[in-house]
C-alpha positions as CSV (number, residue, x, y, z in Angstrom):
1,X,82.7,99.4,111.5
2,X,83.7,97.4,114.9
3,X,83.0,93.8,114.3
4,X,83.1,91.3,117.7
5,X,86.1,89.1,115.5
6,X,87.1,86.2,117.2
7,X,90.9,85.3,116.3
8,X,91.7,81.7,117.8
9,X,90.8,78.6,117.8
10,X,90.7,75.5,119.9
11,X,93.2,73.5,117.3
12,X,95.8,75.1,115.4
13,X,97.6,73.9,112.4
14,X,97.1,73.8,108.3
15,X,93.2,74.5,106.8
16,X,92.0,72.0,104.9
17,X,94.4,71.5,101.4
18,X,97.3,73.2,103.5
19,X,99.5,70.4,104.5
20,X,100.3,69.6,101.2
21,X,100.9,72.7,99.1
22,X,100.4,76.6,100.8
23,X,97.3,78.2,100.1
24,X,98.8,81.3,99.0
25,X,102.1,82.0,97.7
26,X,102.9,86.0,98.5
27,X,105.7,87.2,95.8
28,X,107.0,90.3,95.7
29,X,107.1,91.2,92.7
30,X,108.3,94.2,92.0
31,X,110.7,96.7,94.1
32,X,109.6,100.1,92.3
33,X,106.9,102.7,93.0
34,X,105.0,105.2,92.5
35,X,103.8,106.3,95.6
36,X,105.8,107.4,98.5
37,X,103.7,105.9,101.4
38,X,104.7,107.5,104.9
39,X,103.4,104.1,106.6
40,X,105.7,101.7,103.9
41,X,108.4,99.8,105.7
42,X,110.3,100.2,102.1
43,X,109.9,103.8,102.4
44,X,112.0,103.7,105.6
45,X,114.6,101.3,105.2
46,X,117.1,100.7,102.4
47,X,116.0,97.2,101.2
48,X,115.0,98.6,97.4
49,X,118.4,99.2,97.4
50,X,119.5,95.3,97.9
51,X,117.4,94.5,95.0
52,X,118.9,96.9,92.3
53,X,119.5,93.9,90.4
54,X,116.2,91.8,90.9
55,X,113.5,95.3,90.5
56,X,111.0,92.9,88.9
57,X,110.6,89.4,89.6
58,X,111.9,87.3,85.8
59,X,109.3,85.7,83.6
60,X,111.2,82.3,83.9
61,X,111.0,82.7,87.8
62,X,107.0,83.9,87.8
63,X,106.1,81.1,85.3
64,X,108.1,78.6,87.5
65,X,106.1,79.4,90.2
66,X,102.3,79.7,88.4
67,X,102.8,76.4,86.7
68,X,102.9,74.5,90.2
69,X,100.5,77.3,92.3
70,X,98.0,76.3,88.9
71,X,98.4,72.6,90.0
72,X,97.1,73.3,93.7
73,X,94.4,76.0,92.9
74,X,96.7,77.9,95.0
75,X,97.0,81.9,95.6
76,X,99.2,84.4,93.8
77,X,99.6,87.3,95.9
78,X,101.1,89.9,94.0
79,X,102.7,92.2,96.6
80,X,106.2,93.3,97.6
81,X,108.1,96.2,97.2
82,X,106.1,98.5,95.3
83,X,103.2,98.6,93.0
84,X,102.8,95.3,90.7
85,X,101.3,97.1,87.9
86,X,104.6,99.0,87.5
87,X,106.1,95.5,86.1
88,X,106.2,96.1,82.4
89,X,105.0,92.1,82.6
90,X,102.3,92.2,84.7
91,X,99.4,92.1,82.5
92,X,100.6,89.1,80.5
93,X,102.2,87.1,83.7
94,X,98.5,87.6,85.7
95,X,97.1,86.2,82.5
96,X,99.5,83.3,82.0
97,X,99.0,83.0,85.5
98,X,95.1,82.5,85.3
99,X,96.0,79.7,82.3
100,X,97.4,77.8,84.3
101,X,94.6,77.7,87.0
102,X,96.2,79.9,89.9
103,X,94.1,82.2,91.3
104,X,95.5,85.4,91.5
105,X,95.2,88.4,94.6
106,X,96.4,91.7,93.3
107,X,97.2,94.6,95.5
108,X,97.6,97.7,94.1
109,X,97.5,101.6,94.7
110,X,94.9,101.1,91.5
111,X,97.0,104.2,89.9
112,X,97.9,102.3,86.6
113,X,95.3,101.1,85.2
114,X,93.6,101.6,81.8
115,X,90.3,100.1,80.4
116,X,92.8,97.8,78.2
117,X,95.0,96.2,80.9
118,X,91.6,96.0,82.9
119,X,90.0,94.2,80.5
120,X,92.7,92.2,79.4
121,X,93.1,90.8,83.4
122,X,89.3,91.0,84.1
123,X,88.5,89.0,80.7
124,X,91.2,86.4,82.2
125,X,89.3,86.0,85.3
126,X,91.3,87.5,88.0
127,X,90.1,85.9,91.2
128,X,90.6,89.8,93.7
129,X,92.0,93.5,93.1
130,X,92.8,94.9,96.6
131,X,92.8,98.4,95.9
132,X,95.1,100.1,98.4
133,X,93.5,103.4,99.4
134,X,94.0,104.3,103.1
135,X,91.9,107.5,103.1
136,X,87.9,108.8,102.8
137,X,89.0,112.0,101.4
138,X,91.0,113.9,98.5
139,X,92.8,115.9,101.6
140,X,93.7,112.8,104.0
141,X,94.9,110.8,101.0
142,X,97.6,113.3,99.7
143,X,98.9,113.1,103.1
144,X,99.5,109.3,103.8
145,X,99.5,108.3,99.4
146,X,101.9,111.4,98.1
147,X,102.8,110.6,94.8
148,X,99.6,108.9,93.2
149,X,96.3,110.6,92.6
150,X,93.0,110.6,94.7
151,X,91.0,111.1,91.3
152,X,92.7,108.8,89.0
153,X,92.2,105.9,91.8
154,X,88.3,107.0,92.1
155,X,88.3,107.0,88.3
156,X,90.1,103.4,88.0
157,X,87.5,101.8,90.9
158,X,84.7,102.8,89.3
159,X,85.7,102.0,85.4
160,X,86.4,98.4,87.3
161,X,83.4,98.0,88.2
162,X,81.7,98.9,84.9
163,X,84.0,96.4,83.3
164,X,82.6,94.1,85.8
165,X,79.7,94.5,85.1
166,X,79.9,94.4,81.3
167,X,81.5,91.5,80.8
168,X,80.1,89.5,83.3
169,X,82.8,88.6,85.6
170,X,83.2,87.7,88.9
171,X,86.1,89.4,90.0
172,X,86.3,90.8,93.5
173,X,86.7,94.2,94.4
174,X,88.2,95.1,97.9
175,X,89.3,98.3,99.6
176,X,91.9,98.3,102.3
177,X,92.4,101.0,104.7
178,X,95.1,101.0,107.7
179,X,94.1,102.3,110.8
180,X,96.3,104.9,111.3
181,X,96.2,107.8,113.4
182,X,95.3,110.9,111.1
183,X,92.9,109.0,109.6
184,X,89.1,108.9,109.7
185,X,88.9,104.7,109.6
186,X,84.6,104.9,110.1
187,X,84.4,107.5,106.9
188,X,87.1,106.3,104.9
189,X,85.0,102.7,105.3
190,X,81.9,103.9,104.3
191,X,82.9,106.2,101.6
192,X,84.9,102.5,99.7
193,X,81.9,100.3,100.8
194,X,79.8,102.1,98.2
195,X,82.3,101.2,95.7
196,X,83.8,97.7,96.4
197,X,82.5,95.0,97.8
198,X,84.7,94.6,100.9
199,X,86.5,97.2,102.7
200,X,89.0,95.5,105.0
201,X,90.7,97.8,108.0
202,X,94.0,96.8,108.3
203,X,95.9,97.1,111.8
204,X,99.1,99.7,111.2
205,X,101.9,97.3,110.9
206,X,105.5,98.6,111.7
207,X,107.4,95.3,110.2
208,X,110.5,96.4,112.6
209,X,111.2,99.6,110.2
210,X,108.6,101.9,110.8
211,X,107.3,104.3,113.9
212,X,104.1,103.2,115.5
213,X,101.5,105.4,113.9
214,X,98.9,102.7,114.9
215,X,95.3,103.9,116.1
216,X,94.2,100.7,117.4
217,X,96.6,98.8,119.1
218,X,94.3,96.1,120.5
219,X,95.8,92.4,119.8
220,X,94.2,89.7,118.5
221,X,96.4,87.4,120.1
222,X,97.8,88.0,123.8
223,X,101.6,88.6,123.7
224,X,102.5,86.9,126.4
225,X,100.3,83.7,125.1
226,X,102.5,83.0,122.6
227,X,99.8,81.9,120.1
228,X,101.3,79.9,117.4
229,X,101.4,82.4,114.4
230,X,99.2,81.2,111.5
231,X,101.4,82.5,108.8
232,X,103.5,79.3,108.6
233,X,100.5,77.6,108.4
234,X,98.9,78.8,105.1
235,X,101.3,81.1,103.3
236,X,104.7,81.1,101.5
237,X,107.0,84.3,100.9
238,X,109.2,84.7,97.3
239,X,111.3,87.5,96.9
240,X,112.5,88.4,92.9
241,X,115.1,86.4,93.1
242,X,113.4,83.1,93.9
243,X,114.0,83.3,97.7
244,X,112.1,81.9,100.8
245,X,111.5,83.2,103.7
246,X,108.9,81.6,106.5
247,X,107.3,84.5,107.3
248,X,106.1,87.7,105.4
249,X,107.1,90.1,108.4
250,X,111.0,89.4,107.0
251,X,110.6,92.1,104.0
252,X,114.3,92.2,104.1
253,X,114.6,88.2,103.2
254,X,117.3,88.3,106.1
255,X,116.0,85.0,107.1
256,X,116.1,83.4,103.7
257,X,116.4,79.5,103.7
258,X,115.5,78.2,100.2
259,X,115.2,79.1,96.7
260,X,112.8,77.7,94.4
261,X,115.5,78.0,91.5
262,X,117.0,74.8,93.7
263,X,113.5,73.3,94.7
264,X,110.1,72.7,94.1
265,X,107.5,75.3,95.9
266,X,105.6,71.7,97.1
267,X,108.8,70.2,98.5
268,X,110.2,73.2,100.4
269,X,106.4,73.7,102.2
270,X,106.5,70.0,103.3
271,X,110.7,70.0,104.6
272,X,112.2,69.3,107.4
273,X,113.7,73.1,108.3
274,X,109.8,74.5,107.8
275,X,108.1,71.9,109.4
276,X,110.5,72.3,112.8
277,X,109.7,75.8,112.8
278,X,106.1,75.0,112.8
279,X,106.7,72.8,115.2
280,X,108.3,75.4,117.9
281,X,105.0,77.5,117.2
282,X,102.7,74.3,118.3
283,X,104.6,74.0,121.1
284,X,104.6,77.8,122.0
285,X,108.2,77.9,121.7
286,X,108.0,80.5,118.6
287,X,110.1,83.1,120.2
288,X,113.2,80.7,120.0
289,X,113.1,81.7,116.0
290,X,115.1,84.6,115.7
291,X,112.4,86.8,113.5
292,X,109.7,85.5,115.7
293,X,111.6,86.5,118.6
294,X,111.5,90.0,118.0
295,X,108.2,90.7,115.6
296,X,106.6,93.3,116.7
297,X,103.6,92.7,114.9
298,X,102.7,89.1,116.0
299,X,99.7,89.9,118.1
300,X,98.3,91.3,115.3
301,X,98.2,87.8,113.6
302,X,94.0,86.0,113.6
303,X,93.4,82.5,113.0
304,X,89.8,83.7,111.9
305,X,89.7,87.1,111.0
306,X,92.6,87.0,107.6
307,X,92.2,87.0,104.2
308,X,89.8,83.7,103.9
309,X,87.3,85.5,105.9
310,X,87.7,89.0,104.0
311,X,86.9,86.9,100.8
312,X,83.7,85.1,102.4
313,X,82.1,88.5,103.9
314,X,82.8,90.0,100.1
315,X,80.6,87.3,98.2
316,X,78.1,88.0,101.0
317,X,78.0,91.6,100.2
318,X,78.1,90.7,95.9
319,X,75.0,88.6,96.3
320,X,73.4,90.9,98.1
321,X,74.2,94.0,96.0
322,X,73.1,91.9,93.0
């Protein structure tokens, strides 16, 4: 399981295609579900609640923002609050989504699907399902996933992968697992890696709301370094009402400074206000920004080790499977 990762490099700044649209825009997409994760920040805090008017993102505000992700071959990551599948949309948006040439990242506790919405967003080429899973084991798992069902998420992964492989798509299949105390990391991983082609271990995040249940504290990047972050630097945040935030550690949206109801996703990556706080992170000044100044999960940022490289090592592992 322990890989030697390195996590900096000698320049930082945008990848390649980055300085003039994001390479991934993360939308939260719904605030509802089914699961009631000990280790989710909205589990602990009362930000569902500020969204009892915005549960699930609008139509007109998801097809605002695939029309210009499809223009940049950029990334939907369907995230958030909850589970995306719960959006009585989801399977149509993900498949307008794909029409329009975005490619689309869906995380999920894999608890809702069927073989027809898993053909329907297989058969429109859905670029990666990141099943959610956390545990090795029926026992572990009803501990840190109460509420959804260690059988019916077995049951989904593997009809996914029969679909796969009966319609001839590429679609990849990855299995995340946060290293958590209580948790066998070294089983969980090879009990998944027989049925996905990527297990990625996840460090145990606290985003400021919940208790450090972490059981691997190591940074990638020194504290006291101040490494700029490389979040600003490859992904955008949209909350269900259309709002911006810089950094996908504000969950709340307290730090909100745009709204793509009022501007283009293109023109609010390449403005002034997000460009100076880039800036403060080249320059090691990052802690002036008030989020930045107190995220506790900063050193657990890598400018190599993210979601590019997951998505490399899982081709690796498709061609060699066969």
């Amino acid at each position: 399981m322990k890989e030697n990762k390195k996590h900096t490099r000698e320049q930082y700044g945008f990848k390649e295609g980055a300085s003039e649209f994001p390479l991934m825009v993360v939308l939260s997409f719904v605030y509802v579900c089914n699961a009631r994760c000990p280790n989710c920040p909205y589990n602990n805090s009362e930000i569902r609640d500020t969204y009892k008017d915005a549960l699930f993102m609008p139509e007109v505000l998801f097809k605002r923002i695939a029309d210009e992700c499809g223009q940049y071959r950029s990334y939907l990551r369907l995230s958030g609050g909850g589970e995306p599948m719960l959006h009585p949309q989801a399977v149509d948006l993900i498949v307008y989504a794909k029409q329009k040439g975005a490619k689309i990242g869906l995380i999920t506790n894999g608890s809702r699907f069927s073989e027809q919405n898993l053909r329907k967003i297989l058969g429109a080429g859905i670029d990666v399902i990141e099943f959610s899973v956390d545990a090795g084991d029926e026992e572990t798992y009803r501990i840190v996933r109460p509420g959804v069902d260690w059988g019916v998420l077995n049951r989904n992964v593997k009809l996914a992968n029969s679909l796969r492989k009966e319609m001839g798509v590429t679609t990849t299949f990855v299995a995340s697992i946060i290293n958590q105390k209580g948790v066998d990391v070294e089983k969980a991983e090879k009990y998944w890696s027989e049925l996905v082609d990527k297990v990625q271990i996840r460090k145990y995040l606290t985003w400021g709301y919940n208790q450090d249940q972490s059981a691997d504290s190591s940074p990638y990047l020194p504290p006291g370094e101040r490494i700029p972050c490389p979040w600003l630097f490859e992904r955008l945040n949209i909350d269900s009402k259309g709002d911006v935030t810089l950094c996908g550690e504000d969950i709340a949206f307290s730090e909100k400074f745009d709204n793509v109801y009022n501007h283009s996703i293109r023109k609010i990556w390449r403005g002034g206000h997000f460009e100076s706080l880039r800036k403060k992170h080249l320059e090691r000044r990052g802690e002036e920004i008030k989020i930045c100044s107190t995220c506790p999960d900063w050193q657990y940022r890598s400018w190599e080790y993210n979601y590019w490289k997951i998505l490399k090592d899982a081709e690796v592992s498709k061609k060699a499977k066969g």
